[in-house]
N, C-alpha and C positions, 0 to 999 in steps of 0.2 A: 944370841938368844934375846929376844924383846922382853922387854919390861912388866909387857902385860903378863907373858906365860910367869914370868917370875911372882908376880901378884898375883896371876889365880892359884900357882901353884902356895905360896905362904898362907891363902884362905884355903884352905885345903891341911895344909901339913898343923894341925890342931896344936901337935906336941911341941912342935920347933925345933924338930929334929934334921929338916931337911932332905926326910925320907917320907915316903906316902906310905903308911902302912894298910892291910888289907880293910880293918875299920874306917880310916880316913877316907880312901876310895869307894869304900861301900855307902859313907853317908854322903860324901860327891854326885855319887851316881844317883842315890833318892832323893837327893834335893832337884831334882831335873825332874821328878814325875811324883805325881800325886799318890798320895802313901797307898791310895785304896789299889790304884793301879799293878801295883808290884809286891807279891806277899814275898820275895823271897830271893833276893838279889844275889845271894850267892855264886848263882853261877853263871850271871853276866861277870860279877868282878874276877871268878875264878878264869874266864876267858880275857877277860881282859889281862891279866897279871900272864898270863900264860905269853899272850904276844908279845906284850910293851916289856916284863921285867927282862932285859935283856941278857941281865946278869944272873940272872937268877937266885936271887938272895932274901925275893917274898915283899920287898919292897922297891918303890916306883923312886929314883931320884928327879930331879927336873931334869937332865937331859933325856931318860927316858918318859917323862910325863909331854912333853912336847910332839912329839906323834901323834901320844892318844888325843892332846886337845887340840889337835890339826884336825884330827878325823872324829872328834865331839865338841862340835865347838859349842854345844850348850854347857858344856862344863864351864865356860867361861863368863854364863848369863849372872 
């Protein structure tokens, strides 16, 4: 795994828990678009957590956040 995804992902993981919780990835995803743009993120992150939580346990570790920020590489901006 590269160094970068491990850096976006620590800017990301708020608590430093090592886990992306559903908050953490919600404020990921609006920091990528303009507040006016999007009243309600919910259920982008709920699709999202739906594909990438592999595990299913409600949160993103880095090996499963490495997908998503293959296929959003503005999560990385």
């Amino acid at each position: 795994m590269s160094d970068q995804y491990e850096a976006v992902f620590a800017r990301y993981d708020t608590d430093g828990d090592g886990r992306l919780a559903v908050d953490e990835v919600t404020a990921a995803i609006a920091g990528m678009f303009p507040a006016a743009e999007v009243d309600d993120l919910s259920g982008i992150v709920k699709a999202l957590f739906a594909e990438y939580d592999t595990d299913h346990d409600g949160l993103l570790s880095v090996t499963e956040f490495v997908p998503l920020a293959d296929n959003l590489p503005e999560l990385a901006g």
